[in-house]
C-alpha positions as CSV (number, residue, x, y, z in Angstrom):
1,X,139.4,106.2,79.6
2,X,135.5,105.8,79.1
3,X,133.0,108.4,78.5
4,X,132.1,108.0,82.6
5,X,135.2,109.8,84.0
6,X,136.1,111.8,81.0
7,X,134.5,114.2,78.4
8,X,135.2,115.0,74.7
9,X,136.0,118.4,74.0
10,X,132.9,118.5,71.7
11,X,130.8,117.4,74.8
12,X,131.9,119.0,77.3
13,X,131.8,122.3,76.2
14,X,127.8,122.1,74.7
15,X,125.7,122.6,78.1
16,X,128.5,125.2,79.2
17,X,127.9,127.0,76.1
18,X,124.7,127.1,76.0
19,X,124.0,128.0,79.7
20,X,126.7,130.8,78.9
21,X,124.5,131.9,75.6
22,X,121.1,131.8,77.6
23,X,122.8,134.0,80.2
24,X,123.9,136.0,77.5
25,X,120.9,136.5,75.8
26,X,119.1,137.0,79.2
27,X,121.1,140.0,79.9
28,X,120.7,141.7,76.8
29,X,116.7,141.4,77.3
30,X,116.2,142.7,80.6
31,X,118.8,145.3,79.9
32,X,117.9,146.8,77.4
33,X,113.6,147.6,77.1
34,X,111.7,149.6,75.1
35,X,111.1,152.0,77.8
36,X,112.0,151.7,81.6
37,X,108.4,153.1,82.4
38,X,107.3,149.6,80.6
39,X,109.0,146.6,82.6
40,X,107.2,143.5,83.7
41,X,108.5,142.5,87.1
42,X,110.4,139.3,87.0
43,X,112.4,141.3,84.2
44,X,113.5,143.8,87.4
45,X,116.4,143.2,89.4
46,X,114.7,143.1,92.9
47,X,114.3,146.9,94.5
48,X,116.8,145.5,97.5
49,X,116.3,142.6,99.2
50,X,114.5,139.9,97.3
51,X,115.0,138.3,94.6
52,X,113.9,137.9,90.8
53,X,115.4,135.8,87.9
54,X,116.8,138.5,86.5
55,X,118.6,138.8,89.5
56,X,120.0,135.8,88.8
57,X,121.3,136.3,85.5
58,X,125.1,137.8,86.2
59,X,125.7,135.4,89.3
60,X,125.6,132.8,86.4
61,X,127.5,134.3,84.0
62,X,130.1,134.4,87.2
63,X,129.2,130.8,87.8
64,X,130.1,130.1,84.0
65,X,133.2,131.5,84.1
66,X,134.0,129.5,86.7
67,X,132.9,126.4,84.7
68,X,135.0,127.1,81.8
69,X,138.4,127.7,83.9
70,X,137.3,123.8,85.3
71,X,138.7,122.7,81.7
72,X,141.7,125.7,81.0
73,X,143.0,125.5,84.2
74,X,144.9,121.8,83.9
75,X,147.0,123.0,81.3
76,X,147.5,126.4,82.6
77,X,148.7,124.2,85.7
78,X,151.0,122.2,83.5
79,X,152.6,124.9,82.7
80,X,155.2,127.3,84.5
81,X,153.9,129.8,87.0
82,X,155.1,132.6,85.1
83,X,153.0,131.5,82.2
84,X,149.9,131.3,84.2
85,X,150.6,134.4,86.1
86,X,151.4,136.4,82.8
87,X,148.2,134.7,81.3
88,X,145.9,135.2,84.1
89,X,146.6,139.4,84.8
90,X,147.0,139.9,80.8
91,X,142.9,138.5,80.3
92,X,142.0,140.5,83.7
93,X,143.6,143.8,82.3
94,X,142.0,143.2,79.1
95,X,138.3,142.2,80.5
96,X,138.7,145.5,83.0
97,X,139.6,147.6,80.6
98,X,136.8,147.2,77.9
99,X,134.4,147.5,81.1
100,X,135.9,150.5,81.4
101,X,135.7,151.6,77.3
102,X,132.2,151.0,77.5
103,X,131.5,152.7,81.1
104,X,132.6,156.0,78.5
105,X,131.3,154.9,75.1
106,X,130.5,156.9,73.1
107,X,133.0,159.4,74.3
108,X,130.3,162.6,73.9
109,X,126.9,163.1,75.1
110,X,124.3,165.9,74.9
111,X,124.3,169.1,76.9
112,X,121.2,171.8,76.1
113,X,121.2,170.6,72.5
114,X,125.2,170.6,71.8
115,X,126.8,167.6,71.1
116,X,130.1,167.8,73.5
117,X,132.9,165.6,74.8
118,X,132.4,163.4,78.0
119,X,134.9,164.2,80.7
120,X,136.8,161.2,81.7
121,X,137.3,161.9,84.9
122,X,133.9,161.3,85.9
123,X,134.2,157.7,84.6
124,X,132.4,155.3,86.6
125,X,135.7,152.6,87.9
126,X,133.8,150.1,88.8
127,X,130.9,147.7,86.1
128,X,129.8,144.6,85.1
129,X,133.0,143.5,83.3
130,X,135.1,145.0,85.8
131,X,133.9,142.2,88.6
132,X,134.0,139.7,85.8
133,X,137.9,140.5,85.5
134,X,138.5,140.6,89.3
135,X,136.5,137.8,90.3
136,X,138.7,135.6,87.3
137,X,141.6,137.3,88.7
138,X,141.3,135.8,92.7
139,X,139.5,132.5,91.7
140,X,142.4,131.7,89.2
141,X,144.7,132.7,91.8
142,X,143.5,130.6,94.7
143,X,142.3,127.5,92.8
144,X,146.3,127.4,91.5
145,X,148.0,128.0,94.4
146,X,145.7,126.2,97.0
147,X,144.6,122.7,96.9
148,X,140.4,122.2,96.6
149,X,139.5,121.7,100.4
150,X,141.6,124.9,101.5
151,X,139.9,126.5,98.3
152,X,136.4,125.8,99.8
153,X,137.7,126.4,103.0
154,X,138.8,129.9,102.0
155,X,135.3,130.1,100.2
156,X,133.5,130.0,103.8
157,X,135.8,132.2,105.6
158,X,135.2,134.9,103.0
159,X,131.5,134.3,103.0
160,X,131.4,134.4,106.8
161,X,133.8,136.9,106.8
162,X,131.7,139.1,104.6
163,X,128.9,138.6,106.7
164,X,130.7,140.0,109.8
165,X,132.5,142.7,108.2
166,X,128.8,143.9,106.6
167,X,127.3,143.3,110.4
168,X,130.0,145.0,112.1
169,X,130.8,148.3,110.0
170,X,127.1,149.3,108.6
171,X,125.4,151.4,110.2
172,X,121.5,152.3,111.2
173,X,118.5,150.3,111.8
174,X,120.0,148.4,109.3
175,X,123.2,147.7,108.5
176,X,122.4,146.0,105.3
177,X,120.7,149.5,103.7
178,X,121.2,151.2,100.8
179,X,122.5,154.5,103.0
180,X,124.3,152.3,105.8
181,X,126.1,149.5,104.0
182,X,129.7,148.9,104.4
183,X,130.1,148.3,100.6
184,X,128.9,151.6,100.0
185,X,131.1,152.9,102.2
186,X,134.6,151.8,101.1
187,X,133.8,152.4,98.0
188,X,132.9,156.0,99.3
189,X,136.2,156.6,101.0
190,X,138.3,155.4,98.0
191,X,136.7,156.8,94.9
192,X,134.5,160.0,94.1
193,X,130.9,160.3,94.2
194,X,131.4,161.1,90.1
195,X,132.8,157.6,89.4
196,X,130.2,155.6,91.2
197,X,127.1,154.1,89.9
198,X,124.1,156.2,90.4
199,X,121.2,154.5,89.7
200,X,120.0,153.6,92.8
201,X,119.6,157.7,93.5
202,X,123.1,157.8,95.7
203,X,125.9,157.2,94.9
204,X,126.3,153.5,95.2
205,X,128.0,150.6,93.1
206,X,126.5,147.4,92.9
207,X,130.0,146.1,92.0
208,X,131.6,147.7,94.3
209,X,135.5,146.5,95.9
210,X,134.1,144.4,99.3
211,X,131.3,142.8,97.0
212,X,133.4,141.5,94.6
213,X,134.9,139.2,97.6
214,X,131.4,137.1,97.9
215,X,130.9,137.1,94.1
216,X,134.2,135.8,93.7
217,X,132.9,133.1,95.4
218,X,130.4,132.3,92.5
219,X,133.1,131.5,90.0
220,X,134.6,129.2,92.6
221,X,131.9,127.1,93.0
222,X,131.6,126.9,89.5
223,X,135.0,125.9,89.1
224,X,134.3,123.4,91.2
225,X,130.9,122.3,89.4
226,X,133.2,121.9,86.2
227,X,136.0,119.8,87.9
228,X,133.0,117.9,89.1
229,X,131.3,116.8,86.0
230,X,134.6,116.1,83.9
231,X,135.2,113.6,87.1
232,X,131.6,112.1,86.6
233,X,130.9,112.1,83.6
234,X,127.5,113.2,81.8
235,X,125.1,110.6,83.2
236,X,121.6,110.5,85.5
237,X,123.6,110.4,88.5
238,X,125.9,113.1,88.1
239,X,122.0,115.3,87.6
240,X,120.6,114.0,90.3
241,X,123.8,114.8,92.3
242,X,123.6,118.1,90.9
243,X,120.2,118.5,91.8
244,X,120.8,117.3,95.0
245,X,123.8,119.8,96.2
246,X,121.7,122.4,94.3
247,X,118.7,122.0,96.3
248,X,120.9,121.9,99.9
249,X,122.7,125.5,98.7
250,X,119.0,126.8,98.0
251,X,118.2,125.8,101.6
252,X,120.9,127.3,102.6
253,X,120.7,130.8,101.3
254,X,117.2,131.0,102.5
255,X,117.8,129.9,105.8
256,X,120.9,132.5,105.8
257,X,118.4,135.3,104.3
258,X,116.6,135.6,107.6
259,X,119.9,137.2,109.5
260,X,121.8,138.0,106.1
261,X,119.1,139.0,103.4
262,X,119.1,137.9,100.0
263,X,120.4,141.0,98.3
264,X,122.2,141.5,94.8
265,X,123.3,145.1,95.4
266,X,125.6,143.8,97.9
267,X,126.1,140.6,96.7
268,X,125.3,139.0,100.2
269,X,126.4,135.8,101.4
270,X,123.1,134.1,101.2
271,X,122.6,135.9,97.9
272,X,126.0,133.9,96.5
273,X,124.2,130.3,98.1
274,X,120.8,130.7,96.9
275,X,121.8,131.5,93.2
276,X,124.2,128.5,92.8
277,X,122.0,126.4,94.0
278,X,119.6,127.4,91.2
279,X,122.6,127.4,88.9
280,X,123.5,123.4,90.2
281,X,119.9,123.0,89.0
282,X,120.2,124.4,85.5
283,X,123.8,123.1,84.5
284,X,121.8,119.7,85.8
285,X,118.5,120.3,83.9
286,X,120.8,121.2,80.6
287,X,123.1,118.2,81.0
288,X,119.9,116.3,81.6
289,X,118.4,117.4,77.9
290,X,121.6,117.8,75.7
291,X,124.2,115.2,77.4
292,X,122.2,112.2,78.8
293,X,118.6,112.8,76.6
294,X,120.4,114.0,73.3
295,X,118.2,116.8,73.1
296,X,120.4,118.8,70.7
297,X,118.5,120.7,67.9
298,X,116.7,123.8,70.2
299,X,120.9,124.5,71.4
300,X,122.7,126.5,68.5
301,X,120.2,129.4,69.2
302,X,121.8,129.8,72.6
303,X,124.9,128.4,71.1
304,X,125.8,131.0,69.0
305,X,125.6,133.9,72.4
306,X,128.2,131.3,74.4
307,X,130.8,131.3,71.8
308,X,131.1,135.0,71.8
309,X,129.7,136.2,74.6
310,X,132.1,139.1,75.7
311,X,131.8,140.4,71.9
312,X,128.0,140.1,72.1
313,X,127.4,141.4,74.9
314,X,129.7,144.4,74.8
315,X,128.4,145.2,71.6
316,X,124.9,144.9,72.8
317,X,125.8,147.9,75.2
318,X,127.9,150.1,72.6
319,X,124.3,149.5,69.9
320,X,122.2,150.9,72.6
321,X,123.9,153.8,73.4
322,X,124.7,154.7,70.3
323,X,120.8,154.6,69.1
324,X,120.1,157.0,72.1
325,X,123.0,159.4,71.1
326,X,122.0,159.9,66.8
327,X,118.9,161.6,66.3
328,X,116.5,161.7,63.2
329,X,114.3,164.5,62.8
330,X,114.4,165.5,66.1
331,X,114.0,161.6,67.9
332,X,116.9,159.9,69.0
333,X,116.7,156.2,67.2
334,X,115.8,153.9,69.5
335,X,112.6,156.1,70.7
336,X,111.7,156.6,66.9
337,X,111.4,152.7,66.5
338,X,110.2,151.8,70.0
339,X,107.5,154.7,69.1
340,X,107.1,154.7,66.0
341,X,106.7,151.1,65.1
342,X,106.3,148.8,68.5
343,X,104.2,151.5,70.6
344,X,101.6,151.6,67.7
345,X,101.6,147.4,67.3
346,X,101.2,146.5,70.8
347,X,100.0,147.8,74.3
348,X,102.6,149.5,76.4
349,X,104.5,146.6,78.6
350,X,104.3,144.2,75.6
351,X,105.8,146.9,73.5
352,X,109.0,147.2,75.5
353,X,109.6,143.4,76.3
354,X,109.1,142.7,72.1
355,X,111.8,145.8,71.9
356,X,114.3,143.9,73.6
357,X,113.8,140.7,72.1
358,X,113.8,142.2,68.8
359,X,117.5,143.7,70.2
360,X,118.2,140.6,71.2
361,X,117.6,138.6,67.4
362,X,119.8,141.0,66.2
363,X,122.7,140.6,67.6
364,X,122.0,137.3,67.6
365,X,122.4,137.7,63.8
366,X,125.7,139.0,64.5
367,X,126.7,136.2,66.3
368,X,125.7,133.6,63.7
369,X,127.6,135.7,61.3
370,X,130.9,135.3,63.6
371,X,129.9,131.6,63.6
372,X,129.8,131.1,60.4
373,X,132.9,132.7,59.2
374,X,134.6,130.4,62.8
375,X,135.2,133.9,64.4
376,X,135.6,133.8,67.5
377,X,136.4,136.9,69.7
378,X,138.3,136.2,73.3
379,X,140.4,137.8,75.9
């Protein structure tokens, strides 16, 4: 067969990695600042409706995972359906779980200057690798069992479906609010107020149960995206193609967004177009540079987050906490060296940002390390 309809593994797998590492090392940077008080904006998820680019960073890691099942799942296919099955809920358990480890990492927290054991019961269920599991869970599921058009098919329904169910059971002025959306509320009525997210200043998860339906939808499409490019090959056509569907979905989500905002909280159907149009755009731009251009040497930076990336990034979380939790003469580490070294070498805002890049570098080390020694960490 000829480089046009097929793809070395060697190829295939560089502008998946390193859109996967760039995700990666996105999320680490906006997640982890010198100070909260110190954030420029486009490093801020969007307040509720809107949009930022840091809102799009997990839709694409979604959209990646998507993109890497495009080349596992014709052997997982090949095999028997108890193999595949067995496979598919053994890597969902696993990924759900170790959302779970690090939603109560590091097991013990402070309370009026004692050092005392968390209680496990107020464990927050839901998290960022918790969708990731559940979302690889139903798109494995239906992209076996179903053939592509009922797949897409099944795609719209949900998305329209979601639409309708968010219409139809919020409540208020608006029934896409924080206080009135349906999300919220079946998540209300099947777990405790003590294992939801609080951040937004109720209790409310972001990845809550009826979210993780549309979001689902992002590791479709980039299923689909994958299948896609292995049947086009890495060429100028297959970009502009890429650019071109890309470009329709963006249209798409915003003309959506003015009955069915953009929102990431609730992963909202126009929310799910919008960012894989812009993630079309970038697997196009990358294949553009590192595929079709040859542009390879700026890639093993980004490499080395994609060929780790749930080891990296669940480490990046367990670090962090872990520098809040020890304390040095009376300053927990990560305010000693945000304080003590960047606060005094730059102004305020720059301060924070060079914080979490400096974060980032490090585990990047880590990663190279891993790399190195061919260590590579999966589910």
């Amino acid at each position: 067969m000829t480089a046009n309809t097929t793809l070395t593994s060697k190829t295939r797998y560089l502008s998946l990695d390193v859109l996967r590492g760039l995700t990666v090392a996105l999320m680490i940077v906006v997640n982890t600042p010198g100070s909260w008080s110190y954030v420029y904006p486009p490093l801020k998820h969007a307040a509720w409706h809107g949009f930022t680019v840091t809102d799009l960073v997990f839709p694409t890691f979604l959209f990646v995972v998507g993109n890497a099942m495009s080349f596992g799942m014709t052997k997982l296919k090949q095999g028997s359906q108890q193999e595949f099955l067995k496979k598919v809920f053994s890597r969902t358990l696993k990924i759900f779980l170790i959302g779970l480890f690090l939603n109560i990492f590091p097991f013990v927290k402070w309370e009026n200057d004692v050092l005392v054991f968390k209680n496990i019961m107020d464990i927050r269920i839901w998290g960022v690798l918790q969708r990731i599991a559940v979302c690889y869970m139903m798109a494995s599921l239906l992209v076996f069992y179903f053939k592509p058009k009922t797949v897409l098919g099944i795609s719209g329904v949900i998305l329209l479906g979601y639409w309708g169910i968010m219409h139809a059971f919020g409540t208020g002025a608006d029934p896409y609010s924080l206080e009135g959306n349906a999300s919220g509320k079946l998540d209300a009525l099947i777990l405790n107020a003590r294992n939801l997210y609080k951040g937004f200043g109720i209790p409310f998860d972001p990845e809550g149960l009826l979210s993780t339906f549309p979001a689902t939808i992002n590791v479709i499409l980039g299923y689909f995206t994958g299948v896609f490019i292995q049947k086009n090959g890495n060429n100028v056509k297959t970009v502009q193609k890429l650019v071109g569907i890309g470009a329709g979905l963006l249209i798409l989500g915003l003309v959506l967004d003015t009955v069915f905002p953009i929102n990431k909280p609730i992963w909202t159907s126009s929310f799910v177009l919008y960012t894989v149009g812009w993630d079309f755009i970038l697997i196009a731009v990358l294949m553009l540079l590192i595929e079709v251009w040859q542009l390879k040497k700026w890639t093993y930076f980004f490499e080395v987050f994609g060929k780790n990336p749930l080891f990296i990034y669940a480490l990046s979380g367990m670090l962090v906490r872990l520098f809040h939790l020890i304390y040095i003469n009376g300053e927990n580490i990560h305010s000693g060296v945000f304080n003590g070294f960047f606060m005094k070498m730059f102004e305020p805002m720059n301060a924070s940002l060079f914080y979490a890049i400096s974060y980032m570098l490090i585990l990047w080390l880590v990663g190279v390390v891993l790399d190195k020694k061919k260590i590579y960490i999966k589910v």
